[in-house]
Each structure stands twice: as C-alpha cells, then as structure tokens.
N, C-alpha and C positions, 0 to 999 in steps of 0.2 A: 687490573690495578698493577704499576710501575711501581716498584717500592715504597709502598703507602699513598701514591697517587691515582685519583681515580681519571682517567686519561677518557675525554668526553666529544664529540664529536662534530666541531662548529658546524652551522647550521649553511654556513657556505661550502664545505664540502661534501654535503649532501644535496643530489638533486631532490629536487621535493615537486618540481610540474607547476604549475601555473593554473589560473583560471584565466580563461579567456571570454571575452563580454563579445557573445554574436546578435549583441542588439542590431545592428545594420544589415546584418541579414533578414532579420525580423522583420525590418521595417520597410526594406526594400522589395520583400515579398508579399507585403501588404500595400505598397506604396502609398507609403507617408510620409514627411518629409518631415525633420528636425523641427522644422520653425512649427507645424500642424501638431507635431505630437506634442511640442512644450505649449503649445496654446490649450490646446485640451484640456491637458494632464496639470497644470498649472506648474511643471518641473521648469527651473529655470532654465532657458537656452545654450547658455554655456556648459551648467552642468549636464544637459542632457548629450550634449555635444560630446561632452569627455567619454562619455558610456559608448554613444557609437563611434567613437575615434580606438574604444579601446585602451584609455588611457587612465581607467578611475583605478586609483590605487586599497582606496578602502569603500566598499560596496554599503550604501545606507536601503536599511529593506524598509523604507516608506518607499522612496522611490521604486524601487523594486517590487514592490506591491500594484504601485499604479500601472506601471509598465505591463506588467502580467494580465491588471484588468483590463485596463483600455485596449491593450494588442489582442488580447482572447488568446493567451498562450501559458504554459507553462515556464517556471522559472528554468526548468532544463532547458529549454529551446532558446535563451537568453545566456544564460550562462555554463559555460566547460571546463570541467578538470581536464588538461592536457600532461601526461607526465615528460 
C-alpha cells in the first residue's frame, strides 16, 4: 500500500500461460477428419473447426465430453496449460 492505496496488479502485466486445444493432434492420430468427427458427434462443423484450428476462445464441456468419448482419450490429451 502507496499512501492509503492498495497498488493491484493488472491482469495484463502478469503472464498467466494459455491453454492450448491439441484436438488436431488427436485426430490426425486417429485419422479422422473434421467433416467424420462433426457427423458422428453431432458437434457443428464450424464449431468443431474452431477447436482444431485452436481458435475457441471459451471451451463448452458438452462438447468436450463428446470429444473425450468418441476419440477414447482423455481431456489432457485435448487440452494444455502452456505457461
């Protein structure tokens, strides 16, 4: 505390690491392909697109549930804390 301030530490000057979605990894070691997993899985195409682009910003664990069953994998082998 700065003379009665308490002095707090924005959240962008802390690195804080990332998760990173290795759905494409997953899948390309199973060899499946976007359009086969979203048929299956009944995941939209697009959204499921975003996961293996690595591009979802907020992770929905329905989907994340089905990914896990239908792949036969664990959510760690999908998803990474990187710091």
């Amino acid at each position: 505390m700065e003379g009665g301030t308490l002095k707090l530490e924005s959240s962008l000057d802390v690195k804080q690491g990332k998760i990173i979605c290795h759905l494409k990894d997953v899948m390309q070691d199973r060899e499946i392909s976007v359009y086969r997993l979203s048929f299956i899985t009944g995941i939209k195409y697009e959204v499921l697109k975003r996961y293996y682009d690595n591009l979802i910003l907020r992770y929905d664990s329905s989907i994340l549930t089905k990914l896990c069953f239908y792949l036969d994998c664990d959510l760690n082998s999908i998803l990474k804390y990187e710091k």
